[in-house]
C-alpha positions as CSV (number, residue, x, y, z in Angstrom):
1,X,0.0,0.0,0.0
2,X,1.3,3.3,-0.7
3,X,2.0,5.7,2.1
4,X,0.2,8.9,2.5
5,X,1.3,12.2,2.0
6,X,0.7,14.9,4.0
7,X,0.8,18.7,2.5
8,X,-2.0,20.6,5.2
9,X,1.0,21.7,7.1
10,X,-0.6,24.9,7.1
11,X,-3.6,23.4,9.1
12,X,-1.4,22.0,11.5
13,X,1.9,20.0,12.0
14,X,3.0,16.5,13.1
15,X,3.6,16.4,16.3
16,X,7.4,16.9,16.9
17,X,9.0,13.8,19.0
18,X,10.9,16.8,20.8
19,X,7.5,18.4,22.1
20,X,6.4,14.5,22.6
21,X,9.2,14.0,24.8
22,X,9.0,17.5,26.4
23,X,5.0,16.6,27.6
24,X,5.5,13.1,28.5
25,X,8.2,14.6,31.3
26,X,6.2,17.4,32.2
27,X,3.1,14.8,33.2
28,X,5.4,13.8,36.1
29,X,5.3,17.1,37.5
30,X,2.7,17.0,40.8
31,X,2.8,20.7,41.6
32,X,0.4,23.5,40.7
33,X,3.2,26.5,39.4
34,X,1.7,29.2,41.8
35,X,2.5,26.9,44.5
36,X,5.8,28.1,46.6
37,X,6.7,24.2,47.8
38,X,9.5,22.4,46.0
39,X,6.8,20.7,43.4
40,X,5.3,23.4,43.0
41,X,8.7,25.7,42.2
42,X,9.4,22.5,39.9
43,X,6.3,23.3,37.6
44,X,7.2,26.8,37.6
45,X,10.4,26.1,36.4
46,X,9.1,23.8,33.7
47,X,6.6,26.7,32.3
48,X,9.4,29.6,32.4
49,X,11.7,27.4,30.6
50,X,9.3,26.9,28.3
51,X,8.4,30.8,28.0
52,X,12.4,31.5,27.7
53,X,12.3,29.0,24.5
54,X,8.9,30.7,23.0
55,X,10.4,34.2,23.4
56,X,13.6,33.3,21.9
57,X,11.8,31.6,18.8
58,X,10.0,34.6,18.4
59,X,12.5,37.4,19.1
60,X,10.4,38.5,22.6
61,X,11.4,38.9,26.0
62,X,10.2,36.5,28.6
63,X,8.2,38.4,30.4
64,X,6.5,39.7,27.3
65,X,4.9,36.0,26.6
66,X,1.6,35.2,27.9
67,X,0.4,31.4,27.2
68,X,-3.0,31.3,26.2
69,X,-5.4,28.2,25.0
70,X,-4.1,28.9,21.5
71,X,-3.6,31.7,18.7
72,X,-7.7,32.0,18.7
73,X,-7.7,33.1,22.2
74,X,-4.1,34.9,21.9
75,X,-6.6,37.0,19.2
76,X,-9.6,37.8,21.9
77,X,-7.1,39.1,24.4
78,X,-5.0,41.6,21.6
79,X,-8.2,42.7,19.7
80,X,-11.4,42.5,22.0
81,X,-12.9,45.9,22.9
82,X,-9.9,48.3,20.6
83,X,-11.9,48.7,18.0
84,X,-9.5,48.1,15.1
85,X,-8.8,47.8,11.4
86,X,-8.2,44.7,9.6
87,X,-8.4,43.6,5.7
88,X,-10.4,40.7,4.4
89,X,-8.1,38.7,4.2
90,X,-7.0,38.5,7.7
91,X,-8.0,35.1,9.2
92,X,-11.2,34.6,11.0
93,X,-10.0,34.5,14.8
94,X,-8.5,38.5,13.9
95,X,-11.3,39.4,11.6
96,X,-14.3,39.1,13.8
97,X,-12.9,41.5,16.6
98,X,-12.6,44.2,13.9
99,X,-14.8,47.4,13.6
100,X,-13.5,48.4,10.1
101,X,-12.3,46.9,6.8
102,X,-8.7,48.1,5.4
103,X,-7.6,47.8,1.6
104,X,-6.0,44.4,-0.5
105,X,-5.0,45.2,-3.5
106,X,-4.5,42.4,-6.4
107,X,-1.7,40.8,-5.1
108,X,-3.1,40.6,-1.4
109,X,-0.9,43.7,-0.1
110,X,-2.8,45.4,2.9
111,X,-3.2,49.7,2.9
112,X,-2.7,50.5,6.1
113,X,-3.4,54.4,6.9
114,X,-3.3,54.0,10.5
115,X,-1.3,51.3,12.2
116,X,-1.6,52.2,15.8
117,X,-5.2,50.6,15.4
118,X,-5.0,48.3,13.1
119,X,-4.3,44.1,12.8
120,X,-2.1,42.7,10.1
121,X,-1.1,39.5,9.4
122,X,2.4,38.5,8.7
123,X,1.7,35.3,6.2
124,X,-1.5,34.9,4.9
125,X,-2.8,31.1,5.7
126,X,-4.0,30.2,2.4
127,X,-1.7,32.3,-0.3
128,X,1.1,32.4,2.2
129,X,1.5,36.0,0.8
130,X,3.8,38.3,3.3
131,X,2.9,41.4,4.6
132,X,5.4,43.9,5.3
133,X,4.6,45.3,8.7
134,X,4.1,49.2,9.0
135,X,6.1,50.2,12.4
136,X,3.8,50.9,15.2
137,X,1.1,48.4,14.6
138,X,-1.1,47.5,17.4
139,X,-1.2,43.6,16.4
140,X,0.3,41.3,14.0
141,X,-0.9,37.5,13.3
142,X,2.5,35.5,13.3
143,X,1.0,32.2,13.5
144,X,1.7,30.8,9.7
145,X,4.8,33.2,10.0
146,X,6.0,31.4,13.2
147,X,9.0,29.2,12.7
148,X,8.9,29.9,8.6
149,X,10.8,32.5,7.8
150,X,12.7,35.3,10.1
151,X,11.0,37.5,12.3
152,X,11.6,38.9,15.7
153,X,8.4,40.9,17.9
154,X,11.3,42.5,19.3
155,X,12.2,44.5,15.9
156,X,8.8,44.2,14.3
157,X,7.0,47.4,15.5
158,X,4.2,45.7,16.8
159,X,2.8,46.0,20.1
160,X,1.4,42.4,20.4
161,X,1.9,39.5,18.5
162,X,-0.2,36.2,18.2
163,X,1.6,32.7,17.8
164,X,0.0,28.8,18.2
165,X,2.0,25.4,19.0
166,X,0.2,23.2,17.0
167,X,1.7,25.2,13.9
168,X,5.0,25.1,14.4
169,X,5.1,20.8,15.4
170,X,3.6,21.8,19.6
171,X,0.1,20.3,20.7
172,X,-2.7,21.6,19.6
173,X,-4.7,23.9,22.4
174,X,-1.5,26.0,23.1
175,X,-0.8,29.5,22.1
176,X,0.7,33.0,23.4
177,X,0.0,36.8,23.1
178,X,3.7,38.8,22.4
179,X,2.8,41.7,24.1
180,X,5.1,44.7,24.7
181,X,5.8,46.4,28.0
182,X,3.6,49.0,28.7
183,X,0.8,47.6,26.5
184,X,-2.8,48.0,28.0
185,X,-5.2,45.3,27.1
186,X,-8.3,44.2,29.3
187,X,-8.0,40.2,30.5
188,X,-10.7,37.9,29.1
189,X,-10.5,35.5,31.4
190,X,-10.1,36.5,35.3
191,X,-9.7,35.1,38.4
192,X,-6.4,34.0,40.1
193,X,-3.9,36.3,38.2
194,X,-2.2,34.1,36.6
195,X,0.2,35.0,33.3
196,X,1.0,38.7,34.9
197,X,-2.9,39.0,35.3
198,X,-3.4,39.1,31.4
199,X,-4.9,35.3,31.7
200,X,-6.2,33.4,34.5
201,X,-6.3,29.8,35.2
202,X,-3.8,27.4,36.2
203,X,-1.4,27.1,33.4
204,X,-1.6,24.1,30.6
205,X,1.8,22.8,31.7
206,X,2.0,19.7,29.6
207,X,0.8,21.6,26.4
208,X,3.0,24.2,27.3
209,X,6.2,22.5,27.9
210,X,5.6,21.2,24.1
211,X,4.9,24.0,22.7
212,X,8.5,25.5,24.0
213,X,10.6,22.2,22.9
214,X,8.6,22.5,19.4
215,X,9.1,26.2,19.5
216,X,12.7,25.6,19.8
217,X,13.2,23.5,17.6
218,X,11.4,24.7,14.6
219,X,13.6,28.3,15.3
220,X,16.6,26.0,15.0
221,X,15.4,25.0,11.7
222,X,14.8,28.0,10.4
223,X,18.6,29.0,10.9
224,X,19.6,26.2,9.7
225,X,18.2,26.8,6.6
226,X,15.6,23.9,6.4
227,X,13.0,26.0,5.0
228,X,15.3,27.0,1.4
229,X,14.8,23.1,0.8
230,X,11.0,23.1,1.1
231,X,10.9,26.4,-1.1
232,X,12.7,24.7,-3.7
233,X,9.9,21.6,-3.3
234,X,7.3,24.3,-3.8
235,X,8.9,25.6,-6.7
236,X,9.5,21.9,-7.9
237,X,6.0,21.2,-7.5
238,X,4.8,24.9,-9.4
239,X,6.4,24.2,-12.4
240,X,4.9,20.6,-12.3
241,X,1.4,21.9,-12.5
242,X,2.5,24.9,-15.1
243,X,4.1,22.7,-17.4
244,X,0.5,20.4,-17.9
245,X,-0.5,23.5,-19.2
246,X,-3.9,23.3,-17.7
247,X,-4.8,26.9,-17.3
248,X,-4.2,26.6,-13.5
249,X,-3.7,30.2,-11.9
250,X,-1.0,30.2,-9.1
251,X,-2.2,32.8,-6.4
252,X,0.4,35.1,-5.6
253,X,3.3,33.8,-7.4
254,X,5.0,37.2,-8.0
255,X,4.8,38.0,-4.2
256,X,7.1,37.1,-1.5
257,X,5.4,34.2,-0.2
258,X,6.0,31.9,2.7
259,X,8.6,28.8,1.6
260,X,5.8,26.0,1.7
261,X,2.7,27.4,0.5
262,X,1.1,27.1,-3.0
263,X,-2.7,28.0,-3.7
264,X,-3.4,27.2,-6.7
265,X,-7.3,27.7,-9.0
266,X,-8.5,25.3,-11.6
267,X,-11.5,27.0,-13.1
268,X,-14.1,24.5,-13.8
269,X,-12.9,22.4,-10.7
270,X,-14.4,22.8,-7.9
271,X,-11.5,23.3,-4.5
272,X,-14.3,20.6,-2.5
273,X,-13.9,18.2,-5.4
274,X,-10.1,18.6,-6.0
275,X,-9.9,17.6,-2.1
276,X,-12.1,14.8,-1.7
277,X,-10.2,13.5,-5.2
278,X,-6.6,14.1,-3.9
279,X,-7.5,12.3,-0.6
280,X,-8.6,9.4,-2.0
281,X,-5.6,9.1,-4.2
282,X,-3.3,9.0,-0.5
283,X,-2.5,13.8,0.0
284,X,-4.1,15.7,2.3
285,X,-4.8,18.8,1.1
286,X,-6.8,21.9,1.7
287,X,-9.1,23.9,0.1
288,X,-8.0,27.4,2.3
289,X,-8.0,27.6,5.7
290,X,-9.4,24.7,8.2
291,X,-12.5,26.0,10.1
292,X,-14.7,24.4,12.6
293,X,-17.6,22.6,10.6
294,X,-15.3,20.8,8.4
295,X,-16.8,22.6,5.3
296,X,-15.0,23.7,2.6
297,X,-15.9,27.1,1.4
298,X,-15.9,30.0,-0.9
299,X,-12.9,31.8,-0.5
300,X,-13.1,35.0,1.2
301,X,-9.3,36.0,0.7
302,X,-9.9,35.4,-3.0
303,X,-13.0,37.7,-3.2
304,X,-10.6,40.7,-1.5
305,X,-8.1,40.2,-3.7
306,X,-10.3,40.3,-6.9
307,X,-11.3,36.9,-7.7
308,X,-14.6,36.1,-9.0
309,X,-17.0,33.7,-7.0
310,X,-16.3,30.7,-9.2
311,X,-12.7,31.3,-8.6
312,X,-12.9,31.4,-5.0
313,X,-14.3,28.0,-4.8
314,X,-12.1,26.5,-6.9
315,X,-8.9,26.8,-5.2
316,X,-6.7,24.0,-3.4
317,X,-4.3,25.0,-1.2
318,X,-1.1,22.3,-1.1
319,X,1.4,23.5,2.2
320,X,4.6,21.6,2.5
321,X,6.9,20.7,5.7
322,X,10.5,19.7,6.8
323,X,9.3,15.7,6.2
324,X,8.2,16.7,2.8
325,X,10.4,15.1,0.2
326,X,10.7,15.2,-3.9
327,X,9.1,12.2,-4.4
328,X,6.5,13.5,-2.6
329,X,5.6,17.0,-4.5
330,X,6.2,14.8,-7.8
331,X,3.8,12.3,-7.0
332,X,1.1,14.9,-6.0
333,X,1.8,16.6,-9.4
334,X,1.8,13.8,-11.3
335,X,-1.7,12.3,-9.4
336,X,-3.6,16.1,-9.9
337,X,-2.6,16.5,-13.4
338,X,-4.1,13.3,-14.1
339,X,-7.1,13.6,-11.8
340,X,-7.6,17.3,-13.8
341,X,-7.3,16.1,-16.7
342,X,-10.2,13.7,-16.3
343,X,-12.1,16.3,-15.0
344,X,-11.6,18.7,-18.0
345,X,-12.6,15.1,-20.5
346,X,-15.9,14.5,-18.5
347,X,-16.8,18.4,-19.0
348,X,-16.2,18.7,-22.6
């Protein structure tokens, strides 16, 4: 049986066996971390660890980290009640605390008149088109970003900064809010003060303690250049599909783009149908971003950036990794062309 191939890292990412390892040691920890007895000084020292290796990954201080249940919640805590800015294309969890709508132009570049109340993404989740970040901002969404390509809150401009585990190899349920000193935002969640008083609740320790050995890791990857590799697998994998000559429309090609991610249209082809085929034939594969039903649906990046309805549900979104190899992006090329090619004979 041939293996499957997995190109959602966008999604979310295997599991790395360092955050595996890091969570299975951190279940043998007893104490609560606002305890002041020895176990409870050992938990501490577990999660602080763990906020050291997040704010090094991202370029933060320590103390500006605050662990949250994920990127989702990281979002709530930077945006709720400010009133801000944000495009269209800005991913749900940023877009539904926003009061007004900014610019996209063609190639998904944001207009940003105002930054100090504004949210910009720094990779889109479903082009992977990069943003260049206007100094001052009030928030940035580094999640895709994280781990991908270079970036440090520390030299961004920003005054918070939302990142999640599960995207950079952690557990899922894990995220932090890069916010820096001197930043007023109101807690969402109250009660014992934990997290500097910006989030209460005792702390996820296990998830946490992943997320900073995956957090760690994936920066280590990044300078070691692991991410050139799976650009050139991208670009391998582009000139696959162009060279069919199928009249597929690469999304953002011309702009800098995160190193893994290729959205691609097929007109005539549905992005629900190209899934459910390319599954079937051993790749997962999007169709845009993953939301909560399960349902794939019309495209509302593509619509802000110009794309007609039809368009925007007919894209499919392929995201490589570190595990993805050649023989991988050549067999998915191989498998769609023929699958599309099917589909264009059964139209006719």
């Amino acid at each position: 049986m041939t293996r499957r191939v997995y190109l959602d890292w966008n999604a979310t990412a295997p599991l790395r066996p360092e955050a595996r390892a890091a969570m299975i040691a951190a279940m043998d920890a007893v104490g609560n971390p606002s305890s002041v007895h020895a176990e409870g000084r050992a938990a501490k020292g577990i999660l602080e660890r763990a906020r050291g290796q997040v704010a090094a990954a991202l370029g933060a201080a320590s103390a500006d980290i605050v662990f949250t249940s994920g990127a989702t919640e990281a979002a709530a805590l930077a945006c709720g009640g400010r009133g801000l800015a944000c495009a269209e294309v800005e991913h749900d969890a940023v877009r539904s605390w926003c009061d007004q709508t900014l610019a996209v132009d063609g190639a998904g570049r944001i207009a940003v008149p105002d930054p100090a109340c504004a949210a910009v993404q720094l990779a889109n989740s479903e082009t992977g088109i990069v943003q260049d970040l206007p100094d001052a901002l009030a928030v940035t969404d580094a999640t895709q970003a994280f781990g991908k390509q270079p970036f440090a809150f520390d030299w961004s401009g920003a005054q918070a900064a939302l990142v999640s585990a599960h995207k950079v190899g952690g557990p899922k349920g894990v995220g932090a809010l890069a916010l820096r000193q001197g930043t007023e935002i109101e807690a969402q969640i109250r009660g014992g003060g934990q997290e500097m008083g910006r989030r209460s609740g005792t702390e996820n320790l296990i998830g946490i303690a992943g997320f900073g050995a995956a957090a760690e890791a994936a920066a280590r990857e990044l300078a070691n250049g692991v991410w050139d590799r799976v650009a050139n697998l991208r670009n391998i994998l582009e000139e696959a599909l162009a060279s069919a000559e199928l009249e597929t429309i690469f999304v953002g090609k011309e702009s800098h783009r995160l190193p893994n991610t290729s959205l691609i249209v097929a007109p005539g082809w549905k992005g629900e149908t190209q899934v459910m085929a390319m599954d079937l034939a051993g790749f997962a594969v999007s169709a845009g971003s993953a939301c909560s039903s399960g349902k794939v649906r019309e495209s509302n990046v593509l619509r802000a950036m110009g794309y007609t309805p039809e368009q925007a549900g007919q894209a499919l979104r392929i995201s490589l990794g570190p595990d993805t190899t050649q023989d991988d992006v050549t067999r998915f090329a191989e498998t769609w062309i023929a699958q599309r090619r099917r589909q264009r004979a059964r139209a006719a």
